[in-house]
LOLODREN-586337 format. One line per 5 residues: number of its first residue (from 0); for each residue x, y, z of N, C-alpha, C, O. Coordinates in steps of 0.001 Angstrom, whole numbers, plus 500000, padded with zeros to 6 digits. Layout:
BEGIN
NUM> X:Y:Z:X:Y:Z:X:Y:Z:X:Y:Z | ... $
END
This chain:
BEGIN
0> 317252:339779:459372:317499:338443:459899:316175:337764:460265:316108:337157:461334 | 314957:337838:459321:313443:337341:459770:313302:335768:459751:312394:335090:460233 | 314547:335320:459004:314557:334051:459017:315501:332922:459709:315553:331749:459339 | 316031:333335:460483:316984:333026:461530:316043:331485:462783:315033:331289:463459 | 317134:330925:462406:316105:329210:463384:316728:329012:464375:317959:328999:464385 $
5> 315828:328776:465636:316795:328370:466417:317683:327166:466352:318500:327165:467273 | 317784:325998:465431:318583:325179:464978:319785:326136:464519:320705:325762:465247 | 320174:326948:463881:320913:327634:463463:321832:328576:464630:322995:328962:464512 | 320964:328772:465681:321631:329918:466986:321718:328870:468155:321964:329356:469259 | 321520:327233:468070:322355:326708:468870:323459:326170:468274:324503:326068:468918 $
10> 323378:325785:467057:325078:325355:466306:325775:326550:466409:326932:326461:466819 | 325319:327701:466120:326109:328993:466490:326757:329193:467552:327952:329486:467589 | 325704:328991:468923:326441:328569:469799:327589:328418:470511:328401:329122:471112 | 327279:326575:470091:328341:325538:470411:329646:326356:470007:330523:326685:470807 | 329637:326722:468213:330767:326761:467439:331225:327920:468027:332411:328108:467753 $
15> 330766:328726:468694:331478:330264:469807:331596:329615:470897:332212:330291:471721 | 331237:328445:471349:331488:328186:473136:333026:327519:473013:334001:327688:473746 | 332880:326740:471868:334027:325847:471612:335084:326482:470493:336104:325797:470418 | 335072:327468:469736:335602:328231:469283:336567:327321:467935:337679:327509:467442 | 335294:326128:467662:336009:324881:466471:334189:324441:466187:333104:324265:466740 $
20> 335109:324449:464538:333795:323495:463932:333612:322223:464421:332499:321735:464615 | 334741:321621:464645:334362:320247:464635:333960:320022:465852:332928:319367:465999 | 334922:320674:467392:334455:319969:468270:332347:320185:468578:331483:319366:468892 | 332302:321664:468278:330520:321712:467920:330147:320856:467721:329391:320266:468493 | 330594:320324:466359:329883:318903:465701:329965:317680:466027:329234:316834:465514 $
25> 330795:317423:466858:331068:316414:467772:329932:316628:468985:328996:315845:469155 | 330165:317783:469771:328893:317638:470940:327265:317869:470473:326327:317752:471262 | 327104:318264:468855:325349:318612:468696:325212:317070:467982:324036:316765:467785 | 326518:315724:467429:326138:314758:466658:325462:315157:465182:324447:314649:464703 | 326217:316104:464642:326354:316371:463419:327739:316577:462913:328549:317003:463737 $
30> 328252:316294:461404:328889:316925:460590:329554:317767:460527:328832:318762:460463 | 330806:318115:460493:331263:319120:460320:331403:319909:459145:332103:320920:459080 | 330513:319284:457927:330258:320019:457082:328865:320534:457144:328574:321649:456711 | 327872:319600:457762:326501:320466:458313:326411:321669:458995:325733:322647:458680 | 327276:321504:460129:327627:322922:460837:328441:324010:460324:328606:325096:460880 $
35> 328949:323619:459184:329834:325016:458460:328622:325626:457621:328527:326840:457443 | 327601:324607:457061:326757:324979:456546:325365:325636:457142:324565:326133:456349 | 325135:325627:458352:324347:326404:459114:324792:327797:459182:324226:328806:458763 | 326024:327650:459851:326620:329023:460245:326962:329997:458832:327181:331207:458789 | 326920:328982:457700:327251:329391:456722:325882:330452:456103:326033:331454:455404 $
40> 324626:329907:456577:323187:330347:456000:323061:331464:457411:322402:332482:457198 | 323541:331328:458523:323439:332441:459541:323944:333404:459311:323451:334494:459605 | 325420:333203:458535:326320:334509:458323:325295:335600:456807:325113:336815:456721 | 324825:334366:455801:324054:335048:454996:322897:336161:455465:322672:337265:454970 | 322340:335598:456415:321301:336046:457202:321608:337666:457627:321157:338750:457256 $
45> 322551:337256:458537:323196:338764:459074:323906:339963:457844:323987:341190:457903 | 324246:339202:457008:325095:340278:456261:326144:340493:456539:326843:341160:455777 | 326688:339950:457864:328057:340080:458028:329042:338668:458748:328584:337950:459637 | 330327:338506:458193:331025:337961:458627:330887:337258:459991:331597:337863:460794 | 330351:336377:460484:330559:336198:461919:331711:335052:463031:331784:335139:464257 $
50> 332388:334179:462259:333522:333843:462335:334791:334392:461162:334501:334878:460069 | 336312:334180:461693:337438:334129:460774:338268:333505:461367:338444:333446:462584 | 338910:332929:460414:339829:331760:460168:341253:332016:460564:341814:332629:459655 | 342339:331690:461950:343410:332295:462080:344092:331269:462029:344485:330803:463099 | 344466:330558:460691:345097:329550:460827:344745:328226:460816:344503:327669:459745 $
55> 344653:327366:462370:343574:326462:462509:342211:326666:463288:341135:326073:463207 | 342695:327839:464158:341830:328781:465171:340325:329191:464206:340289:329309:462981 | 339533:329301:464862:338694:330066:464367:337945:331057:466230:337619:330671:467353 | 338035:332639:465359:337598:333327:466164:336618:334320:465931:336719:334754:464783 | 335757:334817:466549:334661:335144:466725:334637:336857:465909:335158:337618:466724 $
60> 334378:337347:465117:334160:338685:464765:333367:339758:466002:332991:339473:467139 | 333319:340797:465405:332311:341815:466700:330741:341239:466315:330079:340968:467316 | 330314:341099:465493:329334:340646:465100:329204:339021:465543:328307:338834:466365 | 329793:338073:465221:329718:336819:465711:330072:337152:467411:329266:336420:467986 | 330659:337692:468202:330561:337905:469380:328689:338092:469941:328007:337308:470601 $
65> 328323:339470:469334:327220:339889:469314:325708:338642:469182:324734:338558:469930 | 325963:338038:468261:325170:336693:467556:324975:335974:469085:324015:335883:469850 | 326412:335501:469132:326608:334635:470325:325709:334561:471788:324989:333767:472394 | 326354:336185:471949:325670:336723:473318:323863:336639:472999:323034:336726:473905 | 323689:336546:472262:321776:336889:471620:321714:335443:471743:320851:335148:472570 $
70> 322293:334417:471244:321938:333059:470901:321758:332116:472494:321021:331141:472640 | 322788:332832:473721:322576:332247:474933:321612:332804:475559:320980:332273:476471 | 321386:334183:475005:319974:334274:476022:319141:333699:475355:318455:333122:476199 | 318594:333386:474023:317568:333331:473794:317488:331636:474297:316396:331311:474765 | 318463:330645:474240:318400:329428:475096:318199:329114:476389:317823:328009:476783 $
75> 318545:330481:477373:318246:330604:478592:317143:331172:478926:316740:331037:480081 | 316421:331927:477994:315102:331968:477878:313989:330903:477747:312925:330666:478319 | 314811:330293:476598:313474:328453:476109:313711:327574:477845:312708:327013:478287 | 314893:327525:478618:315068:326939:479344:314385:327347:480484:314084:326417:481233 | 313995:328639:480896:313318:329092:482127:311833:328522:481762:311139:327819:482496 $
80> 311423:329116:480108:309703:328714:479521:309503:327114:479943:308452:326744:480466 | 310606:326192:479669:310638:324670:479849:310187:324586:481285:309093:324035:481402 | 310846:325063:482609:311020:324908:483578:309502:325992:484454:308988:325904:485569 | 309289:326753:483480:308614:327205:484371:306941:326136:483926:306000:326051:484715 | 306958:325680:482993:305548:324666:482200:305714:323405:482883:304681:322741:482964 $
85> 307064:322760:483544:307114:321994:484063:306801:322157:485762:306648:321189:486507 | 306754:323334:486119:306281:323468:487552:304701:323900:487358:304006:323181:488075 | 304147:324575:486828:302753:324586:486096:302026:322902:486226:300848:322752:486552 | 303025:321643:485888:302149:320750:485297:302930:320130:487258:302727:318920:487358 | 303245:320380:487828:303583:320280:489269:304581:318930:489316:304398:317921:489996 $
90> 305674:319202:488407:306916:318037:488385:307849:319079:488701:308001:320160:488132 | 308573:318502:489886:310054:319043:490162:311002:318344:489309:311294:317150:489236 | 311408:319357:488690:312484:319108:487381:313102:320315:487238:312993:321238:488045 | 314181:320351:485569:314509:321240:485607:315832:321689:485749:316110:321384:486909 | 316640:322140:485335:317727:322717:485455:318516:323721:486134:318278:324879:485792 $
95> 319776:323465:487393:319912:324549:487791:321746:324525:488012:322596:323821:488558 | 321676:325518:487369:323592:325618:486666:323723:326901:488223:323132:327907:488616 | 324616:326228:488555:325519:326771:490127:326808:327444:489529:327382:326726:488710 | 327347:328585:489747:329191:328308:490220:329411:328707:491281:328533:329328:491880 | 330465:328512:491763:331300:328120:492984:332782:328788:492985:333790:328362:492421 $
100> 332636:329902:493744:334427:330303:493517:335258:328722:494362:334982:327813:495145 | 336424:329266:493502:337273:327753:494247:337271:327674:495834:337107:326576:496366 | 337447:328794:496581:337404:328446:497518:336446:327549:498280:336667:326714:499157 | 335211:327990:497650:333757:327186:498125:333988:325600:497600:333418:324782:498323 | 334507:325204:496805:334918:323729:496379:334940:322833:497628:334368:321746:497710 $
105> 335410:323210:498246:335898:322097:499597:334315:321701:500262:334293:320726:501014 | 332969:322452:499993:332412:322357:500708:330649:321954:499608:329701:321195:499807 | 330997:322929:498515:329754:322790:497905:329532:321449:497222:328414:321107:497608 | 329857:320809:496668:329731:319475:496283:328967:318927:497152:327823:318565:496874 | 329603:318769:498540:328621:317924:499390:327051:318580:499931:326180:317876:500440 $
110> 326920:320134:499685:325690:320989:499675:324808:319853:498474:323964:318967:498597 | 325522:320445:497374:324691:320034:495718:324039:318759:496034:322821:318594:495982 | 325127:317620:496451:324813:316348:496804:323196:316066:497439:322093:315721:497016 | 323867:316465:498763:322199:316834:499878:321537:317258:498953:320827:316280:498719 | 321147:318298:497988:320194:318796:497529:319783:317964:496634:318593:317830:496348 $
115> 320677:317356:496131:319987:316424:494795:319522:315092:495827:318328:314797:495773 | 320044:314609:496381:319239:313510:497059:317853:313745:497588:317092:312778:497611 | 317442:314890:498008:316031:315889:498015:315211:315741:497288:314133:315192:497515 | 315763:316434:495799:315325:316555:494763:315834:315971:493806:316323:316759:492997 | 315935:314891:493537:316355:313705:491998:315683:314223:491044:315931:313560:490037 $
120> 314964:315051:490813:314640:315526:489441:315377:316599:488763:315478:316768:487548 | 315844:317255:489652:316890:318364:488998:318416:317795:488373:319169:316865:488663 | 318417:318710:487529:319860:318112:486984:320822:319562:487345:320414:320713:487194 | 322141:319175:487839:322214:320146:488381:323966:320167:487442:324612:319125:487337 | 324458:321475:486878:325586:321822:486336:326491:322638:487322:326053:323763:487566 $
125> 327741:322275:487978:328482:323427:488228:329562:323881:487939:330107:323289:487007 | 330086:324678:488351:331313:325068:487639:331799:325956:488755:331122:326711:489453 | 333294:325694:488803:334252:326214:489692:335264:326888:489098:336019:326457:488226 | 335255:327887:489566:336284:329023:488365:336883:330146:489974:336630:329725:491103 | 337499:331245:489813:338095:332113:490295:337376:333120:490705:336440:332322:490667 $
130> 336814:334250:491120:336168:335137:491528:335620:335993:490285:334500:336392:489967 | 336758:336088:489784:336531:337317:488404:335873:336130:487357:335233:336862:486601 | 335711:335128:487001:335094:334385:486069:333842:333996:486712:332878:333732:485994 | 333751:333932:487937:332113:333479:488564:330979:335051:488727:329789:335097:489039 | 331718:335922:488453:331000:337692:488415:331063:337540:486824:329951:337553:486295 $
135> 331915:337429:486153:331319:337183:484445:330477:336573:484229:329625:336973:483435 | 330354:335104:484979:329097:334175:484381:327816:334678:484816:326922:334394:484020 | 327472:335282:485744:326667:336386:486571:326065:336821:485308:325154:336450:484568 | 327084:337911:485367:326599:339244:484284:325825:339014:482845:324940:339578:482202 | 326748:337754:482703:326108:337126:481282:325146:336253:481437:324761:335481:480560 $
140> 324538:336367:483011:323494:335391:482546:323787:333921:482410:322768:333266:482632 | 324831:333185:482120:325091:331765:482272:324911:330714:483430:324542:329541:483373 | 325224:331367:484325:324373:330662:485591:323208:331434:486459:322864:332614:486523 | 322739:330179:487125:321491:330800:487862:321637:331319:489271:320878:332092:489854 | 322877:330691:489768:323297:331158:491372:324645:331339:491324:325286:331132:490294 $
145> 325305:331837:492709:326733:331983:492261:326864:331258:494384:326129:331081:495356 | 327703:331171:494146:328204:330578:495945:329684:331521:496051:330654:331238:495349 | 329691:332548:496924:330413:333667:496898:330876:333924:498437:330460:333185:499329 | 331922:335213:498754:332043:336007:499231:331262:337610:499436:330153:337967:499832 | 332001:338035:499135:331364:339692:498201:331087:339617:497111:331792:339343:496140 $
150> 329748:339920:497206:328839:339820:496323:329112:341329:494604:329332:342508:494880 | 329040:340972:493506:329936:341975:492472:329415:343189:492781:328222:343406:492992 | 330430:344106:492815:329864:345582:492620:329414:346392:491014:329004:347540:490838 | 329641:345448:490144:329327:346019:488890:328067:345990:487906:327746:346590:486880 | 327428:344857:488837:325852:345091:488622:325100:344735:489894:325572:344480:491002 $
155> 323557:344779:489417:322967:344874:490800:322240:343329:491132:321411:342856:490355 | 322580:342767:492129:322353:341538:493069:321861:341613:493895:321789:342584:494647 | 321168:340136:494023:320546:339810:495292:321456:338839:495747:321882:337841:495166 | 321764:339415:497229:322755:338601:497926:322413:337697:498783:321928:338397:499673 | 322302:336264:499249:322095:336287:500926:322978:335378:501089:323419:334475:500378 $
160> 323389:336151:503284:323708:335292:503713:323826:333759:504177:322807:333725:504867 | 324246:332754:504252:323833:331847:504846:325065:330793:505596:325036:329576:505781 | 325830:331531:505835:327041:330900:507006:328199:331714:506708:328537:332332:505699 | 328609:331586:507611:330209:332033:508453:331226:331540:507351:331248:330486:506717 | 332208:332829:507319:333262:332046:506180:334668:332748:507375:334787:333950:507613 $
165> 335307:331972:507787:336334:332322:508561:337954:332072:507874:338493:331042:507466 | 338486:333632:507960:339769:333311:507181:340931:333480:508520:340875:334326:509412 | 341991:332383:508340:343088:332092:509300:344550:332267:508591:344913:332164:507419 | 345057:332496:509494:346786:332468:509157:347466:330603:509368:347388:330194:510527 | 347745:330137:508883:348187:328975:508148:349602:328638:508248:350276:329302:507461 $
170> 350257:327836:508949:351833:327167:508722:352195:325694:508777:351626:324912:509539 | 353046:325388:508039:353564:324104:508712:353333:323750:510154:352851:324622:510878 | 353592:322689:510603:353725:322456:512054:355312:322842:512360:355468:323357:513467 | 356335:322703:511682:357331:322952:512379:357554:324516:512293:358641:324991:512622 | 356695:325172:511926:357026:326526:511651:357310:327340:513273:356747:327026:514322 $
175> 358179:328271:513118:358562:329099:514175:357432:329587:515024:357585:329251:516198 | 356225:330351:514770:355435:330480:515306:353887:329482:515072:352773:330005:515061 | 354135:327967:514897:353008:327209:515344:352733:326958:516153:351679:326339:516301 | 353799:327409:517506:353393:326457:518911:353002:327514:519592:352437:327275:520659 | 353201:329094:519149:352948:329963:520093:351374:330389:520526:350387:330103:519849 $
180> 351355:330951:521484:349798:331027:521586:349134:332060:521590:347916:332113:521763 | 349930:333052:521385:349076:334559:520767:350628:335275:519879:351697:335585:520407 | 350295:335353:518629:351151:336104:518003:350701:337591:517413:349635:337663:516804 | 351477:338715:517588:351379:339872:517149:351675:340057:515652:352725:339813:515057 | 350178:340684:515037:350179:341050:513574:350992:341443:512798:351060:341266:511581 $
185> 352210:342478:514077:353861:343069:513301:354310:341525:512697:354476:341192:511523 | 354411:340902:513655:355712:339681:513077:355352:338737:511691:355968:337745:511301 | 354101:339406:511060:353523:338593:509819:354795:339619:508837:354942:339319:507652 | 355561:340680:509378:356093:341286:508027:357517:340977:508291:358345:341724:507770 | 358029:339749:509198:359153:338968:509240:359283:337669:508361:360291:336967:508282 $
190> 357963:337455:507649:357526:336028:507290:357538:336175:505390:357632:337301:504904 | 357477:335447:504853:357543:334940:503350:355539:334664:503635:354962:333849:504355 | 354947:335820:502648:353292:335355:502928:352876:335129:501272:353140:335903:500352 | 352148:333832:501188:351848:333240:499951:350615:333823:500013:349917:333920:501022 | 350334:334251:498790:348820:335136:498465:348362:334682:497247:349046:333938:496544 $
195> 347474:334992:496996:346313:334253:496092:346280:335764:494876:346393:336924:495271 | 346113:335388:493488:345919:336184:492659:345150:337806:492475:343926:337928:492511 | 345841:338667:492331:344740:340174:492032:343104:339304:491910:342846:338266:491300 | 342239:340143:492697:341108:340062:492214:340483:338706:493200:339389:338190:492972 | 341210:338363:494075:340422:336893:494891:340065:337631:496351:340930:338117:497080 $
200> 338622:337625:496644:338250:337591:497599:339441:337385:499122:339422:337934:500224 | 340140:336613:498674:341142:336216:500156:342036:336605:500081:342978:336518:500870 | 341937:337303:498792:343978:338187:498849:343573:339718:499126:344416:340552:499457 | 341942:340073:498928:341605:341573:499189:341271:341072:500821:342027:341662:501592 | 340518:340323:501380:340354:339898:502854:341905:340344:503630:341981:341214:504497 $
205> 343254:339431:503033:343958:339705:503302:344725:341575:503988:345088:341939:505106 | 344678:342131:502925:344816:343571:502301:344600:343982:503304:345413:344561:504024 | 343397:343748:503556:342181:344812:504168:342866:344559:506020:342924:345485:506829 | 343221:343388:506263:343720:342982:507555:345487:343804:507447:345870:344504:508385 | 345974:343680:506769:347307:343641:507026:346872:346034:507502:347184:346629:508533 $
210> 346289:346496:506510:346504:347822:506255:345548:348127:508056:345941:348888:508940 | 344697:347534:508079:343565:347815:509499:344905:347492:510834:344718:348194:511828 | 346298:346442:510941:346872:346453:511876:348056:346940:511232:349156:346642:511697 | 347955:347612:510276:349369:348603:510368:350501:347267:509790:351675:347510:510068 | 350334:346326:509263:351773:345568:508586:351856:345658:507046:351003:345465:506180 $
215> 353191:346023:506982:353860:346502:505886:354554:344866:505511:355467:344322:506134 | 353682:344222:504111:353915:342907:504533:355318:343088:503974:355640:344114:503374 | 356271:341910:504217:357653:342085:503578:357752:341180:502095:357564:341553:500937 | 358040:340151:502519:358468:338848:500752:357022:338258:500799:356538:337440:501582 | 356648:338703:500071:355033:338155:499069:355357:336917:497812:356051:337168:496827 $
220> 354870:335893:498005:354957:334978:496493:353528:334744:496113:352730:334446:497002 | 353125:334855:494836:352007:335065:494540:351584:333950:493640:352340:333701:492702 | 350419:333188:493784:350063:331217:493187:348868:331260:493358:348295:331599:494393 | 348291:330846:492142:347074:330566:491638:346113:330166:491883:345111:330293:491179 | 346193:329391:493290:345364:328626:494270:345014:328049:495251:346001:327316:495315 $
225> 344259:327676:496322:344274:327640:497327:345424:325809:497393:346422:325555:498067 | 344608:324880:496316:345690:323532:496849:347362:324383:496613:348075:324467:497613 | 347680:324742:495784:349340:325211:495437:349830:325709:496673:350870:325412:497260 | 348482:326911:497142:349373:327544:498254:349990:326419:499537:351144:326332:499956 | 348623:325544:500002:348972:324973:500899:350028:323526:500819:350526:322779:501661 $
230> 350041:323607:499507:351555:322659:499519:352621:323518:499492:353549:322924:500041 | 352969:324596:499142:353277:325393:499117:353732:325580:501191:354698:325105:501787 | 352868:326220:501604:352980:326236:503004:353645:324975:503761:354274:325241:504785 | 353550:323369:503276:353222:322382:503980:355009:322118:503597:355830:321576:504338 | 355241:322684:502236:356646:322398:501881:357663:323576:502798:358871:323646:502570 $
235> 357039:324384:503751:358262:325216:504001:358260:326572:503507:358977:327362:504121 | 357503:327065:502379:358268:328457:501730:357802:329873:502051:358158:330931:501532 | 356501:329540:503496:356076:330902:503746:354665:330470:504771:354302:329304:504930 | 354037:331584:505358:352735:331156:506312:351901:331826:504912:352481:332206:503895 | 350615:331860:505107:349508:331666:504064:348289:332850:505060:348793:333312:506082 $
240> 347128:333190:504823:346050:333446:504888:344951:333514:503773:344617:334256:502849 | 344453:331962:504550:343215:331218:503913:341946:330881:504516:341914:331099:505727 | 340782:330362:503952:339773:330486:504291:340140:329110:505277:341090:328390:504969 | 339395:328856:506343:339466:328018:507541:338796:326416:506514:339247:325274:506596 | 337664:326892:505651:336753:325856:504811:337550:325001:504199:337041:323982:503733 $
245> 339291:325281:504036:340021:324877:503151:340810:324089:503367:341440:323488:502497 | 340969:323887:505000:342451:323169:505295:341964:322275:506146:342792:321948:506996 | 340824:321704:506244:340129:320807:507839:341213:319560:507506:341894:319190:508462 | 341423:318870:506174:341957:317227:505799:343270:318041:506589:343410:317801:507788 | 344080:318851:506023:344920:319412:505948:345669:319115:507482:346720:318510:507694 $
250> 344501:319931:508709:344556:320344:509423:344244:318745:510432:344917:318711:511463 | 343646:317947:510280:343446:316455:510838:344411:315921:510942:344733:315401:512010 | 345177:315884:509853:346247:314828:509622:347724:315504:510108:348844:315102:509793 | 347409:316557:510899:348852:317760:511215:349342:317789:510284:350494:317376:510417 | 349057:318143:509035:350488:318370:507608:350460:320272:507747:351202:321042:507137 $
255> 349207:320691:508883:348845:322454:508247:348567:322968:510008:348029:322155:510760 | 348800:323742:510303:348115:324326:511813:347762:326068:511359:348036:326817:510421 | 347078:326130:512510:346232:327459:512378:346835:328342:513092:346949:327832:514206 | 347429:329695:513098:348296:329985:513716:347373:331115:514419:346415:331602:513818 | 347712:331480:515676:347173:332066:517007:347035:333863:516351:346877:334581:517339 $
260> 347046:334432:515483:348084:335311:515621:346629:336697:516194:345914:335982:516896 | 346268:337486:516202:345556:338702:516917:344664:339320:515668:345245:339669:514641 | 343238:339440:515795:342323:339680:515281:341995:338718:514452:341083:338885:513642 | 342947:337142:514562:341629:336434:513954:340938:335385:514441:340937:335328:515671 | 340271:334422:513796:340415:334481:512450:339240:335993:512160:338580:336591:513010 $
265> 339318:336218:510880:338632:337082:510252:337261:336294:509557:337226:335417:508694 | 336213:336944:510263:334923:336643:509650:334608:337283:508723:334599:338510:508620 | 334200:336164:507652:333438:337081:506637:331975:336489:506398:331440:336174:507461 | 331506:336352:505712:330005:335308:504258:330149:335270:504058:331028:335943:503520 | 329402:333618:503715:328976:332677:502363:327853:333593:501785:327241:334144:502700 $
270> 327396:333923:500537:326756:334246:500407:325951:333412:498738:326478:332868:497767 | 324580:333677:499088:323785:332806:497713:323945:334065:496743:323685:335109:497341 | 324297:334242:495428:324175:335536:494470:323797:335434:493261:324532:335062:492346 | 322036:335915:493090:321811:336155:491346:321505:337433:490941:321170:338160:491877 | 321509:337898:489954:320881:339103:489524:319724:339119:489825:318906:338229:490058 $
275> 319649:341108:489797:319080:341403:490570:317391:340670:489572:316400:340159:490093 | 317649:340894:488165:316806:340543:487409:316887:339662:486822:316934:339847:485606 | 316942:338387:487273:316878:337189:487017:315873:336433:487689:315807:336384:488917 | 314958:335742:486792:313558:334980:487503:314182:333661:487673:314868:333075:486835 | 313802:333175:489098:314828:332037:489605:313534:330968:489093:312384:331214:489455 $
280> 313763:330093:488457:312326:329081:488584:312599:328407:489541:313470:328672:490370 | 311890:327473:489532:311442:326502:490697:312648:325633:491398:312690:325473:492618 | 313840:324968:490296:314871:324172:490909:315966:325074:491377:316987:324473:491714 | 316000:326633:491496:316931:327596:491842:316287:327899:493251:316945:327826:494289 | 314370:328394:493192:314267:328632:494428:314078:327822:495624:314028:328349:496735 $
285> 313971:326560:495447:314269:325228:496120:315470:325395:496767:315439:325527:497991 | 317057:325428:495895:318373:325778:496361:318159:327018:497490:318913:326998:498463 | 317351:327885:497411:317696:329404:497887:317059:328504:499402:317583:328594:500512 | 316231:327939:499179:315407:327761:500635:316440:326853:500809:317189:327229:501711 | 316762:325848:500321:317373:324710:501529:318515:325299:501656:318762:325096:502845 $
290> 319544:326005:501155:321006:326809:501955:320440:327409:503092:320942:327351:504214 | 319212:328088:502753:318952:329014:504064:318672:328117:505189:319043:328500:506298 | 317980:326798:505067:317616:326171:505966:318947:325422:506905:319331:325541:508068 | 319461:324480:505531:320513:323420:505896:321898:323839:505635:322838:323282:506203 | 322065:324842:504761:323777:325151:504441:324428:325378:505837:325493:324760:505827 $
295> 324262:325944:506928:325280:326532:508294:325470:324830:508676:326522:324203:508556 | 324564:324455:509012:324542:323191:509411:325182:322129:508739:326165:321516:509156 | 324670:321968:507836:325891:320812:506747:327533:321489:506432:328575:320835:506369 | 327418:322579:506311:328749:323239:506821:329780:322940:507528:330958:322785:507207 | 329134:322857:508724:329859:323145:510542:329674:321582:510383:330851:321299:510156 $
300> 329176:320682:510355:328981:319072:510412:330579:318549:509264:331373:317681:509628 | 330680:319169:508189:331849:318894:507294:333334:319233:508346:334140:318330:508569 | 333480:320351:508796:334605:320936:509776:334504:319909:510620:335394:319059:510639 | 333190:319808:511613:333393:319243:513119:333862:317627:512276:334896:317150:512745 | 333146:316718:511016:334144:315507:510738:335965:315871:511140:336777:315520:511996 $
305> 335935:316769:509940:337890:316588:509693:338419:317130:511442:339578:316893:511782 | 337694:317665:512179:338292:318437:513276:338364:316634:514800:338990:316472:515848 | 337327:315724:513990:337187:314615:514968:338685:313767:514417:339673:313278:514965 | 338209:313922:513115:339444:312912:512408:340711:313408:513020:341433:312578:513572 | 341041:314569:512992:342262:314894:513638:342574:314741:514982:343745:314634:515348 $
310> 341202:314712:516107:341683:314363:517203:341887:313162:517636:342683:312965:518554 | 341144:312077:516994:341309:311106:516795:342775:310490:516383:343367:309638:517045 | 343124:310928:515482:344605:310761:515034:345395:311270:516107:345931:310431:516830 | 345574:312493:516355:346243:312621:517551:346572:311568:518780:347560:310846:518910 | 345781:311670:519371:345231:310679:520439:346159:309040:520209:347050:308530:520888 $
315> 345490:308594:519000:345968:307446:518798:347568:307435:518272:348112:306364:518003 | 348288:308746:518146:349433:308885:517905:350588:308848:519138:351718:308372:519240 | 349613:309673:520086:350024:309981:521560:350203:308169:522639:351161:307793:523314 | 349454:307771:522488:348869:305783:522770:350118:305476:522896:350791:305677:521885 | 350919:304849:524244:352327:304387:523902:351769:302902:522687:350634:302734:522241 $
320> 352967:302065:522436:352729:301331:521576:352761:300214:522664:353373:300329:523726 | 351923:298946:522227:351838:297752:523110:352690:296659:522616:352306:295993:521654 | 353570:296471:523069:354984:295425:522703:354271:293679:522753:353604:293089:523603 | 354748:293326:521548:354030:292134:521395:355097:291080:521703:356325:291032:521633 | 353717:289927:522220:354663:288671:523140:355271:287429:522272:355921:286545:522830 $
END
């Protein structure tokens, strides 16, 4: 393969990211007969097959898998060389691809924000996926940071802390035990408890609480996400345990309350996470310093808003009404 271009291993690429000729050729602004014809001189190259045709599908061979995985590093390679010649010539620039398990959603946007108003030269990509897809993008190298819980056990990371992640028990307001003011951990296995998918940080958080006070939970319904659950909760069909980061609107406007119940809430970390061997350039280690500096703080400033908004609302709910003359 001595003659292999990188014009050729980014149409390759695309056509494995997007798993279609055309849409490739739609995002590189070529042809969809140009790009059959690249991949067509790549497959020559290799000697072997690297897409097949299932229909209208086209899917990736062991070899076109293989191609693939070679073709993103070697782009995430040109991209660090770019970034690191651009801090050399002393311009903050540069690229820095984030993900974000969903839970962190409620909060990182307005992090990214702050940071880019900092730094306007970075262009910044993120992506919000599930626990088990933000430890894949890790492993493979596709992003440069991860915004986490527990940090993966299946390769080796650099973790850090940088704020408090507090998980609570969750109900309607009219729920049986919202008004009480200390509830015992038994009576969570009288309740309908909505849990979050195998493999999420807040359904093993969960686990780990119910087995440490001895509850044998009873009717479990199991939903895909933190908004589902809490409509879910807000409609009636069960109490919840969720991250506190998740319900502040929720929790302002009384549609959600936090329920009293014994050992919590449960503390855990936010934590920053890249491999262990991954060279952060310049617009990643910028991120690492300002979370450490400003993340607790822009944090706790997001809560203490929705926690004013709600008392505020309260208050002005409580106000008899002034009868007009």
């Amino acid at each position: 393969m001595k003659n292999i271009t990188l014009r050729q291993l980014k149409i390759f690429e695309a056509v494995a990211r997007h798993l279609s000729f055309s849409r490739a050729a739609e995002e590189l602004h070529l042809t969809q007969p140009a790009v059959s014809m690249q991949v067509q001189a790549l497959e020559d190259q290799a000697g072997l097959p690297l897409t097949e045709q299932a229909g209208k599908k086209v899917r990736l061979t062991a070899a076109g898998e293989e191609v693939a995985r070679q073709a993103r590093r070697i782009a995430e390679q040109l991209r660090e060389a770019g970034e690191a010649l651009a801090a050399l010539k002393g311009v903050e620039a540069g690229r820095l691809k984030i993900g974000v398990v969903s839970t962190a959603k409620y909060f990182a946007p307005s992090l990214l924000a702050e940071f880019r108003r900092r730094h306007p030269g970075v262009e910044i990509q993120l992506a919000v996926h599930n626990r088990g897809t933000i430890v894949r993008l890790l492993a493979e190298n596709n992003i440069d940071l991860a915004i986490m819980g527990t940090p993966p056990a299946e390769f080796e990371t650099v973790a850090r802390a940088f704020a408090d992640h507090p998980l609570v028990f969750i109900a309607g307001p009219d729920h049986r035990l919202a008004q009480k003011r200390r509830i015992d951990p038994q009576q969570l296995a009288e309740e309908t408890l909505l849990i979050r998918e195998p493999g999420s940080g807040t359904r093993s958080a969960l686990e780990r609480y119910l087995v440490e006070h001895g509850v044998a939970a009873g009717s479990v319904m199991e939903l895909g996400s933190n908004e589902t659950i809490k409509q879910a909760v807000m409609a009636g069909l069960g109490i919840s345990f969720i991250s506190e980061h998740t319900i502040g609107l929720e929790r302002s406007v009384g549609r959600l309350v936090k329920l009293n119940v014994s050992g919590t809430p449960v503390n855990r970390q936010w934590r920053l996470v890249h491999r262990t061997d991954k060279r952060l350039m310049p617009a990643a280690t910028a991120f690492v310093d300002f979370m450490n500096s400003e993340g607790p703080r822009l944090i706790e400033e997001l809560i203490g808003r929705h926690d004013d908004a709600g008392a505020n609302q309260r208050t002005a709910a409580s106000k008899p009404a002034t009868a007009k003359r």
